[in-house]
C-alpha positions as CSV (number, residue, x, y, z in Angstrom):
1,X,14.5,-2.7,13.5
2,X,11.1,-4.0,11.9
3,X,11.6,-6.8,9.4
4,X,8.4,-7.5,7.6
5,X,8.8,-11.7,6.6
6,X,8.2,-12.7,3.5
7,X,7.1,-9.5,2.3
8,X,5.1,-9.3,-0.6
9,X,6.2,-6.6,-3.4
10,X,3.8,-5.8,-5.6
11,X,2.8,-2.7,-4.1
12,X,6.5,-1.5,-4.1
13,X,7.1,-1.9,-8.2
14,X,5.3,0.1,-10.7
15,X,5.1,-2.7,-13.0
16,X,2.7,-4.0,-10.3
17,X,4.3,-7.8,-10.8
18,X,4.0,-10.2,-7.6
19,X,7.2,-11.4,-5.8
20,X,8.2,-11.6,-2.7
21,X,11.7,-11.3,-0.6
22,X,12.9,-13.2,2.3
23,X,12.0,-9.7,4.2
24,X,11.3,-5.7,3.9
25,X,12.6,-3.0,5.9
26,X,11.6,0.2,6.0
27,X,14.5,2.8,6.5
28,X,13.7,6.0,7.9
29,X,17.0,7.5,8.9
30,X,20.4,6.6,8.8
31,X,20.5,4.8,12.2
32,X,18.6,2.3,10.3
33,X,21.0,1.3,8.1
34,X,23.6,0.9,11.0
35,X,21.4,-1.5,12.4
36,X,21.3,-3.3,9.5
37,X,24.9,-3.4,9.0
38,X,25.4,-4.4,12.8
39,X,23.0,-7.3,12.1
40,X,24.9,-8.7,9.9
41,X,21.9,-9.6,7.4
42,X,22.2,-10.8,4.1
43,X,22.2,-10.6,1.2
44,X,20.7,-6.6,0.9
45,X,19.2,-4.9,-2.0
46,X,18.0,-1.3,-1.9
47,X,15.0,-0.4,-3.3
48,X,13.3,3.7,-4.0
49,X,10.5,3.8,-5.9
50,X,10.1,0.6,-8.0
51,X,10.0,2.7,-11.4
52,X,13.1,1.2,-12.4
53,X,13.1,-2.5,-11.4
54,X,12.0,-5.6,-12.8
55,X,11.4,-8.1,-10.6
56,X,11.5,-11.8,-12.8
57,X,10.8,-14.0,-9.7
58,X,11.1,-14.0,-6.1
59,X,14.2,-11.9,-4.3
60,X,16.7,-13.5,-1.9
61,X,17.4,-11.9,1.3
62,X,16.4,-8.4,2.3
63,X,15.0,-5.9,0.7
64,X,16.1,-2.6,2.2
65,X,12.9,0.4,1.3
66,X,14.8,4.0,1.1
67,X,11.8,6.1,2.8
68,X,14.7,9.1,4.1
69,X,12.7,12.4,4.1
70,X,14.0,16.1,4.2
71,X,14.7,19.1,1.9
72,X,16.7,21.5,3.0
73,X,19.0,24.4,1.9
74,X,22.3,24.2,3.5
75,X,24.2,27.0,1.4
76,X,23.4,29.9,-1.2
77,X,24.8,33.1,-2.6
78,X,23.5,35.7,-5.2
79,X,23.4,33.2,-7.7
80,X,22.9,29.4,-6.7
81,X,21.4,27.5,-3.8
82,X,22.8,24.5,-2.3
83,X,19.8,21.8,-1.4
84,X,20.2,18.6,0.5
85,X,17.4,16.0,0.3
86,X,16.5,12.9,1.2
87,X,16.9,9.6,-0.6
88,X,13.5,8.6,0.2
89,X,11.7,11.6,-1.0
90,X,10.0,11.5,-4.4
91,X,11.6,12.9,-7.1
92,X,9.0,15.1,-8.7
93,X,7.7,16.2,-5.5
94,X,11.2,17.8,-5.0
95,X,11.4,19.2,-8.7
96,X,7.9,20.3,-7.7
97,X,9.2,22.2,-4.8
98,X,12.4,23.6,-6.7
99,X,9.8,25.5,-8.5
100,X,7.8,26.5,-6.2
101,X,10.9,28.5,-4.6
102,X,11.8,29.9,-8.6
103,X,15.4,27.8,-8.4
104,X,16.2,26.7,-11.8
105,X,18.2,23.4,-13.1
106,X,15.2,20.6,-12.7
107,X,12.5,21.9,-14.6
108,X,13.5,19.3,-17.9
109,X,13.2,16.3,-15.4
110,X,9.9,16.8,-14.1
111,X,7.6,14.0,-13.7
112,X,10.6,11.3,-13.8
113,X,9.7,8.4,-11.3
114,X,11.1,7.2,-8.6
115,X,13.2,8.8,-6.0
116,X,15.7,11.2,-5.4
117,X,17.9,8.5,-4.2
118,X,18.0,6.7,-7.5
119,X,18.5,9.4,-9.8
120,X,22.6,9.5,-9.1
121,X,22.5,5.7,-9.6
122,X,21.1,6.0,-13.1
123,X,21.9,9.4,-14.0
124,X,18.1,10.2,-15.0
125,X,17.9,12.5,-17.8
126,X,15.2,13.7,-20.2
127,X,14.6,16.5,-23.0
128,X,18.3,17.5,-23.2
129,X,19.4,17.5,-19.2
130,X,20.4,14.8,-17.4
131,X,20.8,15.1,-13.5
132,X,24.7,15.5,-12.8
133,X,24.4,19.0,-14.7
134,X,23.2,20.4,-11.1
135,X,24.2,17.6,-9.0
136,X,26.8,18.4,-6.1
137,X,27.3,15.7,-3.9
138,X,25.4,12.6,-1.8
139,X,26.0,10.8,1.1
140,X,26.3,7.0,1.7
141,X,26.5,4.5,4.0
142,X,28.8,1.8,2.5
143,X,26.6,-1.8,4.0
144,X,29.5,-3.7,4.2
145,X,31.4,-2.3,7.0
146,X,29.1,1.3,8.3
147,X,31.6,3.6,7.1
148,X,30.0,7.0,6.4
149,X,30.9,8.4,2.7
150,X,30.5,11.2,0.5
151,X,30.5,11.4,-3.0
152,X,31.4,14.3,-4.9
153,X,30.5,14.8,-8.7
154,X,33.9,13.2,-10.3
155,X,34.0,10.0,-7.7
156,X,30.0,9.3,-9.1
157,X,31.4,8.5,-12.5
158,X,28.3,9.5,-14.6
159,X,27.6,8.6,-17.9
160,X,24.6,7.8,-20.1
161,X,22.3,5.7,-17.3
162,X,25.6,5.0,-15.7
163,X,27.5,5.4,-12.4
164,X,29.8,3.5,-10.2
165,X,26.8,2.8,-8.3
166,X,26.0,0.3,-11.0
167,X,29.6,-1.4,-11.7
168,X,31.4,-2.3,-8.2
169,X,29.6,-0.1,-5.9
170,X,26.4,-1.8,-6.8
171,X,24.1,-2.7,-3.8
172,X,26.6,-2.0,-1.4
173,X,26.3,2.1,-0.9
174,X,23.2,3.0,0.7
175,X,22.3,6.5,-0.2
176,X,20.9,8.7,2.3
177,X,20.6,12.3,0.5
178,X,21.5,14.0,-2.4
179,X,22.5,17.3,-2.7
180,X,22.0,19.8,-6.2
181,X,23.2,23.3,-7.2
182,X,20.4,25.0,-8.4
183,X,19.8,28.4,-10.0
184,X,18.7,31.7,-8.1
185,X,19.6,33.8,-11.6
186,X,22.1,33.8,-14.2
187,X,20.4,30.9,-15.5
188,X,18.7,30.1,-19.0
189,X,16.2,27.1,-19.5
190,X,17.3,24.7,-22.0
191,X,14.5,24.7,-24.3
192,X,16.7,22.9,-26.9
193,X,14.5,19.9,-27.2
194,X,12.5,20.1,-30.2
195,X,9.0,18.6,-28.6
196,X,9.3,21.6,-25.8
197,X,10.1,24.6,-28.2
198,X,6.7,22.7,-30.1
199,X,4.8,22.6,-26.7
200,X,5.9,26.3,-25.8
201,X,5.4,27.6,-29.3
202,X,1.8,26.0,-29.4
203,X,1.0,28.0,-26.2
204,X,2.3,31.6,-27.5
205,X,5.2,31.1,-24.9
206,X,8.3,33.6,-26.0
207,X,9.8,33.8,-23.1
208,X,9.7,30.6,-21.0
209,X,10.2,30.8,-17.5
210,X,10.9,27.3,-15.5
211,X,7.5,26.6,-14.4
212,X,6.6,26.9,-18.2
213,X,9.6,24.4,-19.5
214,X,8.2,22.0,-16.7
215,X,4.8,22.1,-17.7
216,X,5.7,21.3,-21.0
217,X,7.6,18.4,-20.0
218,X,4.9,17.2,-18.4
219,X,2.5,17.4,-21.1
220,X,5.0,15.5,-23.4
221,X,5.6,12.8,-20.6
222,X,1.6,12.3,-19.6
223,X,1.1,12.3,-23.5
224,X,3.9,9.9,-24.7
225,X,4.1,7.7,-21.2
226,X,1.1,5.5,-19.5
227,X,-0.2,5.9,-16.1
228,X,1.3,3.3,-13.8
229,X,-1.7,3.3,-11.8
230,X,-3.2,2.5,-14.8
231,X,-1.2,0.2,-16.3
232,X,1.9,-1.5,-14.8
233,X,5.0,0.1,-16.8
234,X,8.6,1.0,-15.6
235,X,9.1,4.1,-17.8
236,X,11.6,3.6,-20.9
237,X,12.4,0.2,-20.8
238,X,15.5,0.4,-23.0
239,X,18.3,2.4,-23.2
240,X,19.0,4.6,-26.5
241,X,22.3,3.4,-28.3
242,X,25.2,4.5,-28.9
243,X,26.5,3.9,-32.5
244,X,29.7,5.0,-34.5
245,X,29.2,7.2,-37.2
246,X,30.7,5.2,-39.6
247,X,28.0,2.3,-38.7
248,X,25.4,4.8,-38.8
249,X,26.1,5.9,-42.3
250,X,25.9,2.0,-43.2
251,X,22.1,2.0,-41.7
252,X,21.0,5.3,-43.3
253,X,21.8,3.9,-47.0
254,X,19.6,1.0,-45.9
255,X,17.2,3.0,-43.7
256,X,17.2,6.9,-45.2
257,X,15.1,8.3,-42.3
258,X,16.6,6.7,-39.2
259,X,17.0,9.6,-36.8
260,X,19.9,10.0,-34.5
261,X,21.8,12.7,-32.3
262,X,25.3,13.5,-31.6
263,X,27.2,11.3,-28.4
264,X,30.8,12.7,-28.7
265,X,33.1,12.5,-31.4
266,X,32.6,10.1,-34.0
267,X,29.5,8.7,-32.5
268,X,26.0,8.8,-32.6
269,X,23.0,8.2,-30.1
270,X,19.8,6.0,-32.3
271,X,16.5,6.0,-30.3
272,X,15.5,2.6,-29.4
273,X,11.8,3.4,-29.7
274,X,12.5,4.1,-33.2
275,X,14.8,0.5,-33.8
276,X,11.4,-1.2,-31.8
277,X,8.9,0.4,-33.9
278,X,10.7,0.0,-37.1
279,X,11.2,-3.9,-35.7
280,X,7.4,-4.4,-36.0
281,X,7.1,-4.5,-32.0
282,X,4.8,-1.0,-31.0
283,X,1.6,-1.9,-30.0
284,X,2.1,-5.6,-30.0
285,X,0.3,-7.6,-27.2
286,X,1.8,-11.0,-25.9
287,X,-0.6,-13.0,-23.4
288,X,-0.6,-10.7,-20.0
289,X,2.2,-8.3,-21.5
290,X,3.1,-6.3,-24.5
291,X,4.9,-3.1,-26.1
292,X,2.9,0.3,-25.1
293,X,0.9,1.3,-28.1
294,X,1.9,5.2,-28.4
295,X,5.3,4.5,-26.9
296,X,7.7,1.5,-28.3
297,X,10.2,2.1,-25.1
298,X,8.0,1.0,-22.4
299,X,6.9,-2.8,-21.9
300,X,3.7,-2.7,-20.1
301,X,1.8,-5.4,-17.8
302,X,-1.5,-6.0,-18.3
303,X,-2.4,-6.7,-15.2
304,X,-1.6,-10.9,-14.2
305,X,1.8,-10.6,-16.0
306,X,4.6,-11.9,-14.6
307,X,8.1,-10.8,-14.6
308,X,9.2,-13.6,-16.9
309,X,7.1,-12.9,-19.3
310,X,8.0,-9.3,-19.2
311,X,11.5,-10.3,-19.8
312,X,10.7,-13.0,-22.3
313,X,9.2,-10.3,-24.5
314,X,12.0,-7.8,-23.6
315,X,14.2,-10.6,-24.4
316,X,13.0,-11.1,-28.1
317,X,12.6,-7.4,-28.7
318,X,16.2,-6.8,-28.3
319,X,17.2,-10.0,-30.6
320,X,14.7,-8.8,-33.1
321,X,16.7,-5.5,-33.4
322,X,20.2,-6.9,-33.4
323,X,18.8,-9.5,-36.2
324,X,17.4,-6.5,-37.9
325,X,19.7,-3.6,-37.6
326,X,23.2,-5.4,-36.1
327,X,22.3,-2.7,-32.9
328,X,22.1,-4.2,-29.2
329,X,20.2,-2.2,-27.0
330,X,19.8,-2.5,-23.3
331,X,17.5,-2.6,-20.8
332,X,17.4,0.7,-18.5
333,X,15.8,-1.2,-15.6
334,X,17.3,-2.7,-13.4
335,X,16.5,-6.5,-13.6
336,X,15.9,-8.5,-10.6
C-alpha cells in the first residue's frame, strides 16, 4: 500500500482548484481497499473522476483514488447483455465501448464525466435517461469493517441525483464495479428530448440508430458545456428543482414563459439554468470565477480560483434565486 503524503489535488478535480489531503492512494483492485480497512486509516473519502467535487480548502485524512479497470460480459440472452465494469474506468469510454458492440441503453449519457463508479452514487442522467434505467447491480466494500456487499437496483434507492450512497452510506461503501443490462434488440432509442429529435432532424436522420442518438448528445454537450481542459468547470453545477404545481402556477402569472417538465404527480421539475439566467447571473465574471457564458448551470474557474470563491459565488447565486423566485436550488457537486 503506497500512500502519497500530502498529496496535491489539483490534477485529480476538473475544476482544476489546488488542495491537498493528508494523503492519496491509488486503488487498483479490491485487495486495496482491504488493506486500507486493516490499516485502520482515517478519516477516508473516495474520489473517481473529480467532475463532481468541489474542493473549498484542504481535505483531512485520506483520499482514496477509485482507478478499478475491467469490462466484461458476465451473462446474455437473445435480448440483453449483462456487463460488469470497473469503478475506476471512465464513463464515456465504457458508453463508447457499449456502442461499439451495438448494445443499446447508454447512448443518452454519452460524454458524462467522471467514472463508472460514481454514476450509481449520483444517478447521472441527461436528455430523458438517467442510469438506473439499465442498471443491475454493484459491488462494494463497506470501509468500516471489509465486509463484501452487493447492491441490487431497489437497495440503491435512486432518485433525482440521489442514492443511499449519499444519505448514511456516504463515504463508507467503496464501489468496486457496476454492472448494467443493456440491449441486444427489442430496444427503441429514446429520442424524446427535444434538442436530439432537433440535432437528428437537422442531419436528415429518420431512423436513428444508437451510435446516431450518441452523436447527437455529444454535439449538444460539447456545444452547451466547456472544455475542462480548457477551463476548470464541474459540469452542471446545480440541480434542477422540483416544484408543486400549485407554486408553479403562482410563478407563471408572474413569469408567463418559465419552462418546466413533469416530476410525478402534482409536481413540476424548473430548470435552474433558466432561474440563473433569468436572476441576471449568465455570463457574469467575479475575480478568478464566474457563471459559464453559454451555459448558466456550470460555475467555471478561471484559472487561480479558489474553491471559496467558487462557493462564494455559488453561494449568492442560489440566494439570488430564492430572493427572486421563493425556489432553493442545490448544488449537484459534491462539496468538499
Amino acid at each position: 500500500m503506497h500512500i502519497q503524503p500530502n498529496a496535491e489535488l489539483k490534477a485529480y478535480n476538473t475544476f482544476g482548484l489546488s488542495a491537498r489531503a493528508g494523503g492519496l492512494l491509488k486503488i487498483l483492485h479490491t485487495g486495496d481497499v482491504h488493506e486500507v480497512v486493516s490499516s485502520g486509516l482515517h478519516p477516508l473519502r473516495i474520489l473517481g473522476g473529480g467532475s463532481n467535487i468541489l474542493l473549498k480548502g484542504d481535505v483531512e485524512g485520506y483520499v482514496l483514488k477509485n482507478e478499478i479497470k475491467g469490462i466484461s460480459i458476465v451473462d446474455e440472452n437473445d435480448n440483453n447483455v449483462l456487463v460488469e465494469v470497473g469503478a475506476g474506468e471512465v464513463w464515456h469510454q465504457f458508453v463508447l465501448w457499449a456502442i461499439s458492440k451495438n448494445l443499446g441503453g447508454l447512448e443518452n449519457l454519452a460524454l458524462i464525466p467522471g467514472t463508472v463508479g460514481a454514476a450509481p452514487i449520483q444517478n447521472i442522467g441527461a436528455y430523458g435517461v438517467e442510469q438506473e434505467s439499465v442498471f443491475h447491480s454493484l459491488k462494494a466494500i463497506d470501509l468500516t469493517d471489509g465486509n463484501e456487499m452487493i447492491f441490487g437496483k431497489d437497495q440503491c434507492r435512486f432518485g433525482y441525483r440521489d442514492s443511499i450512497f449519499k444519505h448514511e452510506l456516504k463515504n463508507r461503501c467503496f464501489i468496486v464495479s457496476v454492472s448494467y443490462l443493456l440491449y441486444k434488440k427489442n430496444y427503441t432509442v429514446n429520442t424524446s428530448y427535444g434538442a436530439i429529435s432537433e440535432v437528428l432532424k437537422s442531419k436528415d436522420v429518420h431512423n436513428p440508430g444508437i451510435d446516431h442518438v450518441a452523436d447527437a448528445v455529444i454535439e449538444i454537450r460539447r456545444s452547451k458545456l466547456p472544455d475542462p481542459e480548457l477551463i476548470g468547470n464541474a459540469g452542471s453545477f446545480f440541480k434542477n428543482p422540483v416544484i408543486s404545481v400549485a407554486q408553479y402556477k403562482l410563478l407563471k402569472e408572474l413569469h408567463p414563459d418559465i419552462p418546466c417538465y413533469s416530476a410525478g404527480e402534482g409536481l413540476v421539475k424548473v430548470p435552474a439554468g433558466w432561474l440563473i439566467e433569468r436572476a441576471g447571473y449568465k455570463g457574469i465574471q467575479k475575480g478568478n470565477v464566474g457563471v459559464h457564458k453559454n451555459q448558466a448551470l456550470v460555475l467555471v474557474n478561471y484559472g487561480q480560483g479558489t474553491g471559496q470563491e467558487v462557493w462564494q459565488l455559488a453561494l449568492e447565486v442560489m440566494a439570488e434565486v430564492q430572493n427572486r423566485f421563493g425556489i432553493q436550488i442545490e448544488p449537484e457537486v459534491n462539496v468538499w
